[in-house]
N, C-alpha and C positions, 0 to 999 in steps of 0.2 A: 450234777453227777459227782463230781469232786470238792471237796470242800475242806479249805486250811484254816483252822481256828488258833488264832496265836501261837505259829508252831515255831519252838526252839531245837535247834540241836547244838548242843556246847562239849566240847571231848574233856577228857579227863586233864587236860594240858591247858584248859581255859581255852582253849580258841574256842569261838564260836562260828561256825559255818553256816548256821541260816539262825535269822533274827526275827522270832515274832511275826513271823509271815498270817498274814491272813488275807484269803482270797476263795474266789469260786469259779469253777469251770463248766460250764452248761451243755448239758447232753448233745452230742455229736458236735459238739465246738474240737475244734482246732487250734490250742495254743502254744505259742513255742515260749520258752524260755531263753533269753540269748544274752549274753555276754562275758566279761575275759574269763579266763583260767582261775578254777580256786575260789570262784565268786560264790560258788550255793548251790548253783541250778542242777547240779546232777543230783546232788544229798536233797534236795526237795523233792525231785524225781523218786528216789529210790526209797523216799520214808512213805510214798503210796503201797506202796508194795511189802515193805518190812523190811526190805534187804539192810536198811537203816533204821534205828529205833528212835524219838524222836527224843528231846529229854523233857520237856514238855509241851501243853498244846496239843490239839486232837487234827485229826484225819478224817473225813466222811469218804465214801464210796456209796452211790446209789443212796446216799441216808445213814448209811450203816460203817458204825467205829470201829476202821480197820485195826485199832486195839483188841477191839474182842474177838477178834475173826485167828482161827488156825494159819500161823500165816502159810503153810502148805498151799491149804484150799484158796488163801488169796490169791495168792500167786497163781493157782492153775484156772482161775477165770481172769486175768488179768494180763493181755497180750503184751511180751518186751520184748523186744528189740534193742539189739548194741551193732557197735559200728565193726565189734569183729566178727557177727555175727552167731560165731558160738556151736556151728552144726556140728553133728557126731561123725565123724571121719569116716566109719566104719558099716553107718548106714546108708543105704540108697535115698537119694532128694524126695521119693515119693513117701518112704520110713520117715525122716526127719520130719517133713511136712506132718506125719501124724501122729507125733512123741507127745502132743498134749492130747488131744481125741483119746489116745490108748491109755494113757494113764487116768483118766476119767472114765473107764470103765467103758467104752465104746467096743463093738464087735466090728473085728479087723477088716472088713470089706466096707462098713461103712465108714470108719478110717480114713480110709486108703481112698473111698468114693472124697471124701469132702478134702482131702488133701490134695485130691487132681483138681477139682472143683476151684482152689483157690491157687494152682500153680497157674492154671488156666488162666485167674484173675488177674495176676502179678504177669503174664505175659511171657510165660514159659508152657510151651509145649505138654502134658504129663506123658504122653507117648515116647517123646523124643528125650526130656531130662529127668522124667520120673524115676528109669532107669541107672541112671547117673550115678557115681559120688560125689563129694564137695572136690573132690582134687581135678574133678574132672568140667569143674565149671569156671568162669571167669568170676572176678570180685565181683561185678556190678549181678552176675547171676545169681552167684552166694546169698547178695543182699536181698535179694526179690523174694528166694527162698525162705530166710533168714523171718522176711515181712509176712509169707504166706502162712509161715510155721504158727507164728502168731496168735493168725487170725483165725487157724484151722478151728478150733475150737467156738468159736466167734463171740468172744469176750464183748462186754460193752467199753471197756476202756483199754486203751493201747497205748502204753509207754515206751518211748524211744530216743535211744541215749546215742549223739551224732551218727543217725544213721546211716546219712550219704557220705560220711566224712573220709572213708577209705578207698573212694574211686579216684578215678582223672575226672576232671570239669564236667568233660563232655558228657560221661556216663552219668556222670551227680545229674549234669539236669535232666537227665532222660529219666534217669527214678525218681526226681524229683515230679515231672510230668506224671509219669505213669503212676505215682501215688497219690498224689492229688485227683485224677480221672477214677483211681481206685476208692478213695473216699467219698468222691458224690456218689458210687454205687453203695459203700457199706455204710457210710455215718457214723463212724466209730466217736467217742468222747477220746482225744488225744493228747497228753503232755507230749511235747519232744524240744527235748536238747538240744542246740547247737551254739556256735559261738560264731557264728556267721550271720551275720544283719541281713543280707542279702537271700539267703535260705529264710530265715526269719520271715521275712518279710512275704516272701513269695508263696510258703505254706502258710503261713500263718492266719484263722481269724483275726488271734486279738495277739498281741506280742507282750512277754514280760521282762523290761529288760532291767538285768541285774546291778545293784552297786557291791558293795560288798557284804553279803548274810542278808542284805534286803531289795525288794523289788523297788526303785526307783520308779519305775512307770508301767503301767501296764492298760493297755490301751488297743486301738484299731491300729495296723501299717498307717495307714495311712495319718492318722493325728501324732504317731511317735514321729514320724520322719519330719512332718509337718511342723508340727509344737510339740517339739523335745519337753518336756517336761522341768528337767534338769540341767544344769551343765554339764554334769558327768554323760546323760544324757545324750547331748548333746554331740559329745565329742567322742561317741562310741557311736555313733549313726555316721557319722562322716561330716566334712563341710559339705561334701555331695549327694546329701539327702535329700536335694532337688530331682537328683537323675535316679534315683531309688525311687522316689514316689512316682515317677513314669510307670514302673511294674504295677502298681495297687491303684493308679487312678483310672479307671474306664471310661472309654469313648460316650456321650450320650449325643442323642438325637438336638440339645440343645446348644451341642460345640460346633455344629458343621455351618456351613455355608454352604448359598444353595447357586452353583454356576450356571450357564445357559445351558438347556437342552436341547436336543433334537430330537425327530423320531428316525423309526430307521425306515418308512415310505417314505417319508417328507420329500418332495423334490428336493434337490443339494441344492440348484439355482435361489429358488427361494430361501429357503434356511438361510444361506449365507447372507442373502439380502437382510434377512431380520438380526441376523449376530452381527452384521454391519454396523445399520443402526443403532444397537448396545453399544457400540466399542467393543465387541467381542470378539475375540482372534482366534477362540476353538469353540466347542461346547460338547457337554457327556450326551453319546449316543441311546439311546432307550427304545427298548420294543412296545407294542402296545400297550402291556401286563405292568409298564413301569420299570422292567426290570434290565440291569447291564447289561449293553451288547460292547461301548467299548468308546471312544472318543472321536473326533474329525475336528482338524480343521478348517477355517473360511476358505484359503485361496483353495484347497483342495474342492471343497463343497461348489464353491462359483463355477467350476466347470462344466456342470450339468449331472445327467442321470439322478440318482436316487441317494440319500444318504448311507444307504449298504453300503451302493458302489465303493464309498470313500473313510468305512469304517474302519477304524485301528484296534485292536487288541488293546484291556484295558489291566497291566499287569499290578499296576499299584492299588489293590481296596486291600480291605481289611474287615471282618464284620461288626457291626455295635457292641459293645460289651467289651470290646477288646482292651487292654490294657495301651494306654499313650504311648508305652516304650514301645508294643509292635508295630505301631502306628509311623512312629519316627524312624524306626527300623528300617520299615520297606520302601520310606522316602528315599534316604539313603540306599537303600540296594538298589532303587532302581535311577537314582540320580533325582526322582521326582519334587514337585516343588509341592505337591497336595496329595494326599490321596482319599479312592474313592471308600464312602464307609456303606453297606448293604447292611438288608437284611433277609438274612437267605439269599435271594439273590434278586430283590427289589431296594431299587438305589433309595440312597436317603439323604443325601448330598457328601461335599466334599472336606475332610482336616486340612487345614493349611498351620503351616510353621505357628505364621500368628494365632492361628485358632487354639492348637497345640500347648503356647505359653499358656492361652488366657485360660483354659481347661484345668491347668494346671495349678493357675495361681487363683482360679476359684474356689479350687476343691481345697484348697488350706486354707483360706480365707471362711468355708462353709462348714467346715470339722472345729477351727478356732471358736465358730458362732455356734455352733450344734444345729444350724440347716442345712438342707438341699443347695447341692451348688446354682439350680436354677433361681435360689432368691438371690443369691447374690450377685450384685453388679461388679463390672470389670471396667476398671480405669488406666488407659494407656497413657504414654509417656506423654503422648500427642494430646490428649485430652485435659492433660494437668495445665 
């Protein structure tokens, strides 16, 4: 969908702000560009678009050289996004949202329709803020707006220059969230900016991270964090680019451990008698279907009645797929020493600390090799 063929931009002062870049970005991929100040990544950004002219070196869009193209007409198929978002003071958020639709010749009710349509998207009301001005919204609203105005049109590519970078944390990851959930719905082809490794990371397919005027690495989260490519590399991901690849590594069915069961008729007497025998001191409760009902203790189960009788609420799972960082998360939130991992809501067994490391140092060990982490074996301290 994008495509950089040895593109230069050098100013009349001899600096050169991007080098020779050459790269491709594949229809509805997700890639960020990330690292410091001054390094490229916005003027690589913006010579999709024209806002920059490149000084040599071409541009593809869908195939087609955004040299020959009016850059006007580029620009109004081509969604952007900035971190100051940029709305017209003077119009209503439901106007704003459809300043590209109108100026593409669209008749102002259907406008207006596909501009509630995507405030709707972005997770604003059009009833309650379509009415609105921008003065009359918070920043983290502005941005949603800012996203929806965009899309109104609904470009196949969307450029975005630090877009969450003018919230507090908390709101950054809430639109962080909420655009992520918004692009499994639209699939846009995405450049965006930031200088945050950890945003990077978290939006990102494939990450490009910057040296100066060229891309050092450009890869999955998970093999940049993993196998830095470079030292510069390196030392812009963090020493703790272990606890970064928690967000990008997901749980699979091959990391858990499978502890004792019970069901929930089981007599408690017997049960306890059989987790006896194991050495077992609890085991996960299960209904007939397989699925979580919640946990029980032996001494509690040895008293008789029925394993209900003696079931506990099972507040630690998490579902498959999940990222290891939520995983470790809710260990932690609830003091837990494992937790349980479902699907939907049939158990699949349980993560534990250990299981967690070894998950972990699979999947770098499996991105280094170019396989599935299930080929790869895991050798503990205890096994050397």
């Amino acid at each position: 969908m994008i495509r950089f063929e040895e593109v230069t931009k050098r100013y009349p002062d001899g600096t050169t702000a991007v080098d020779d870049l050459s790269f491709e970005i594949g229809e509805g991929e997700l890639v960020t560009l990330v690292g410091p100040s001054g390094c490229g990544k916005t003027t690589t950004m913006m010579m999709v678009n024209r806002l920059i002219e490149p000084t040599s070196g071409r541009i593809f869009v869908g195939g087609e050289d955004v040299a020959t193209v009016d850059p006007v007409r580029l620009r109004r198929r081509i969604g952007y996004v900035i971190q100051q978002v940029g709305l017209f003071p003077h119009r209503t958020v439901l106007d704003n949202t459809a300043t590209v639709p109108c100026l593409l010749g669209w008749k102002r009710a259907r406008a207006r329709a596909r501009a509630a349509e995507l405030l709707d998207l972005v997770g604003l009301d059009p009833k309650t803020y379509g009415p609105r001005y921008p003065d009359q919204l918070s920043g983290g609203q502005r941005q949603r707006v800012g996203v929806a105005r965009a899309l109104a049109a609904d470009p196949p590519v969307l450029l975005m220059d630090e877009p969450f970078g003018a919230v507090d944390p908390v709101v950054r990851e809430q639109l962080q969230e909420e655009f992520l959930r918004m692009q499994s719905a639209v699939r846009k082809t995405v450049l965006l900016v930031t200088h945050d490794i950890e945003e990077a990371v978290r939006l990102g397919d494939r990450i490009a991270v910057y040296g100066q005027g060229r891309i050092e690495q450009f890869d999955t989260p998970g093999t940049v964090l993993g196998t830095p490519a470079t030292p510069r590399v390196a030392a812009f991901v963090g020493a703790d680019r272990g606890l970064k690849r928690l967000s990008v590594t997901e749980i699979e069915p091959s990391d858990l451990e499978q502890p004792p069961v019970v069901r929930l008729d089981e007599a408690g007497g017997r049960a306890a008698a059989r987790l006896s025998a194991q050495g077992a001191r609890w085991a996960v409760v299960l209904d007939s279907a397989g699925d979580l009902h919640g946990w029980a203790g032996v001494d509690e189960l040895a008293r008789g009645g029925l394993v209900r009788d003696h079931a506990h609420r099972m507040n630690s799972w998490v579902p498959v797929g999940a990222p290891l960082r939520q995983a470790f998360g809710v260990m932690l939130q609830h003091d837990a020493g494992w937790v349980a991992v479902l699907d939907g809501t049939r158990f699949l067994g349980v993560l534990t600390p250990a299981k967690l490391h070894e998950a972990l140092r699979r999947s770098v060990d499996a991105d280094a090799r170019g396989v599935s982490r299930r080929e790869v074996p895991y050798e503990s301290v205890a096994d050397a």
